[in-house]
C-alpha positions in Angstrom: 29.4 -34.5 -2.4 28.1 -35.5 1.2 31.2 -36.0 3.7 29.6 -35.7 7.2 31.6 -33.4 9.1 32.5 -35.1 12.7 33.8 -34.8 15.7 37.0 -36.3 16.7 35.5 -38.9 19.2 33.4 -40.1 16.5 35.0 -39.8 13.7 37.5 -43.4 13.9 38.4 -46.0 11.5 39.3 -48.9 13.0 42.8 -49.5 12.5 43.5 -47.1 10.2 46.6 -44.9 9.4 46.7 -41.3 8.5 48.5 -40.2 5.3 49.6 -37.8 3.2 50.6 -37.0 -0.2 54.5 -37.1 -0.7 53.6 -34.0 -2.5 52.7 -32.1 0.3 54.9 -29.4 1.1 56.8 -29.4 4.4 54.7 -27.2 6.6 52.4 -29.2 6.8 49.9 -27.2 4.2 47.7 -30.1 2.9 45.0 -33.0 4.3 45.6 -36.5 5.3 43.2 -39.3 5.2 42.9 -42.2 6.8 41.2 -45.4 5.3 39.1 -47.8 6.9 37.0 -51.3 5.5 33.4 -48.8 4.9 34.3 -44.8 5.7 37.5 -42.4 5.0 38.2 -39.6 7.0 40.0 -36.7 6.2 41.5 -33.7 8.2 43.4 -30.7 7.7 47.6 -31.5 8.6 48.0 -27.9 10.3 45.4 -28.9 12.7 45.1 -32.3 13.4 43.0 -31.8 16.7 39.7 -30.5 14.6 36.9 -32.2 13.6 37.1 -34.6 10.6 35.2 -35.4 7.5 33.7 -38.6 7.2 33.1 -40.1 3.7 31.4 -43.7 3.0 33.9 -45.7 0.7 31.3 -45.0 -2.3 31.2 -40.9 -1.7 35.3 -40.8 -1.5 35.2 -42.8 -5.0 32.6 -40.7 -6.3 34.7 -37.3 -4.9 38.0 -38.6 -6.6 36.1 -39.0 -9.9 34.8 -35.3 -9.6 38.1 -33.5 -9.1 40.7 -36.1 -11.0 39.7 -35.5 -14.5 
């Protein structure tokens, strides 16, 4: 999988929201993504003030079909 690691100024979706999975346990030990229209970011809950990684809409897809099986 290519996800583009990048940093924070870069790394926006437009109007997006960042979420995580109600299964996440409560401190804080999981990702959240946020979705946009073309890209999804991701980035690690414990530290939400690192860089972020960047997928195209296709590449997320392609990731979820890799690891849900």
């Amino acid at each position: 999988m290519d996800g583009v690691i990048m940093p924070r100024e870069r790394a926006t979706v437009d109007g997006g929201v960042w979420m995580r999975s109600s299964r996440s346990t409560p401190n804080n030990n999981c990702v959240e993504l946020r979705r946009g229209p073309k890209m999804i970011n991701v980035r690690d809950s414990k530290n939400v003030d690192s860089e972020v990684l960047t997928f195209t809409r296709d590449r997320w897809i392609c990731f979820l079909g890799c690891v849900v099986r």
